[in-house]
N, C-alpha and C positions, 0 to 999 in steps of 0.2 A: 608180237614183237615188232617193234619198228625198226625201220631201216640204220639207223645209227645202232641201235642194240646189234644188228647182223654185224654192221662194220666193229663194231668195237670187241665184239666177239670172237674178233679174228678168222671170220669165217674165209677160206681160201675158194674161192670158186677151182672147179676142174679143166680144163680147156675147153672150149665148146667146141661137139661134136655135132653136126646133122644129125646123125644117126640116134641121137638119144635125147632129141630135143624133146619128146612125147613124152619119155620116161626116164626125166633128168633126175639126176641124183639129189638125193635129202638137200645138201648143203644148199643149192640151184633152186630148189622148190620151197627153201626159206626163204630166199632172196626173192624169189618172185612172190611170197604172198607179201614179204615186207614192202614189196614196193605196191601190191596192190592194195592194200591197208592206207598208205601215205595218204595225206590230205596234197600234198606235193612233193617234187623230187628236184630237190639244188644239186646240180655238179657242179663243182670246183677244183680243178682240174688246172696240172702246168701242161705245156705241150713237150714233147718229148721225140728229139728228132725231128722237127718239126711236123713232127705225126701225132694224135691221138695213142695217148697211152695202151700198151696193150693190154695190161687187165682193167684197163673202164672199158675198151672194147671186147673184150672178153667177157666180159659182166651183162654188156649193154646184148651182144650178139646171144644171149643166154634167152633174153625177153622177145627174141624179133615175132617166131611163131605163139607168143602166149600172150601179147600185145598189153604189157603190163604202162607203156607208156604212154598208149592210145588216148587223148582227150586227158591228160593229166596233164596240170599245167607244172612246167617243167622250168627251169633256171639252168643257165649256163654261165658261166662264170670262169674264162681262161686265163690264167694266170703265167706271164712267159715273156724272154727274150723279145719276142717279133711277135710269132702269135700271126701271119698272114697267111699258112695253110692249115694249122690245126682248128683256126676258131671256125674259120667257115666248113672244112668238114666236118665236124661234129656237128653244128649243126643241120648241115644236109642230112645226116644220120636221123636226130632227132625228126626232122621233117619227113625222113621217111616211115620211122615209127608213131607219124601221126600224135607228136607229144605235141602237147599243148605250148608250143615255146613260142611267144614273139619276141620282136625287137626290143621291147622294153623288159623282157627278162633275159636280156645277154647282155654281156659283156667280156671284154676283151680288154685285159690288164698291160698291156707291153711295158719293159724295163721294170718288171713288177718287184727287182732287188733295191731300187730305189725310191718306193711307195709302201717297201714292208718290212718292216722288223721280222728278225729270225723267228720271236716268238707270236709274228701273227699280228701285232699292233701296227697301228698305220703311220707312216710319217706325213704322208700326204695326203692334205684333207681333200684334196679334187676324189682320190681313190676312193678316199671312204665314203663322201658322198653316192660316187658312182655305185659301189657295193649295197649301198642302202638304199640307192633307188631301184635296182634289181632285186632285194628284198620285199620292197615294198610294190611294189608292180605283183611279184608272183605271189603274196601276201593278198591283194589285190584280185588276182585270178582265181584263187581258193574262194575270197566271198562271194564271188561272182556267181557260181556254180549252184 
């Protein structure tokens, strides 16, 4: 099962506990074979409070001991307001889980209400280039491998 099959599944992860990181629950143990499975892993992600979302952080904190992002090359993609403390923490995050992320598979969307239709389509062709070059970079990363 891939990782869009877990998401669209509606799977609800549980809070992350220490305590049962060894002997995480079913739901947790999809999620981590889905992402060990991935040939790669896009976030796309708004910032929220100018925090990292709690459950992509709750999701991501699920993988730290099972090192499901270790050496996978990985895409970041924040989509936000400002976006000046969410996008570089997450990616600290990511570099701490040793994901394959560089610079050319991030990006940092700012005033992202004025570059995007409600339904996802772009108005601004700078964005969508920007989006597609981080496709193609982490596109990129996978043949490399």
């Amino acid at each position: 099962m891939g990782i869009f099959e877990v998401v669209r599944a509606g799977t609800v992860l549980p809070p992350f506990t220490p305590d049962e990181a060894d002997t995480a629950p079913a739901e947790v143990m999809a999620f981590r074979a889905a992402l060990q499975a991935a040939d790669a892993i896009l976030i796309a992600t708004p910032e929220y409070a100018m925090g990292i979302p709690g459950v992509l952080k709750n999701a991501i904190d699920w993988t730290v001991g099972s090192c499901e992002f270790a050496h996978k090359p990985t895409a970041l993609i924040t989509c936000t307001a400002s976006g000046e403390i969410a996008h570089p923490a997450m990616i600290e995050v990511l570099r701490v889980l040793e994901a394959g992320i560089t610079d050319a598979t991030t990006l940092l969307m700012p005033h992202n209400r004025a570059k995007l239709r409600a339904d996802g389509t772009f108005i601004d062709a700078e964005a969508e280039r920007q989006v597609r070059g981080v496709i193609e970079a982490l596109a990129a990363a996978i043949g490399s491998r």
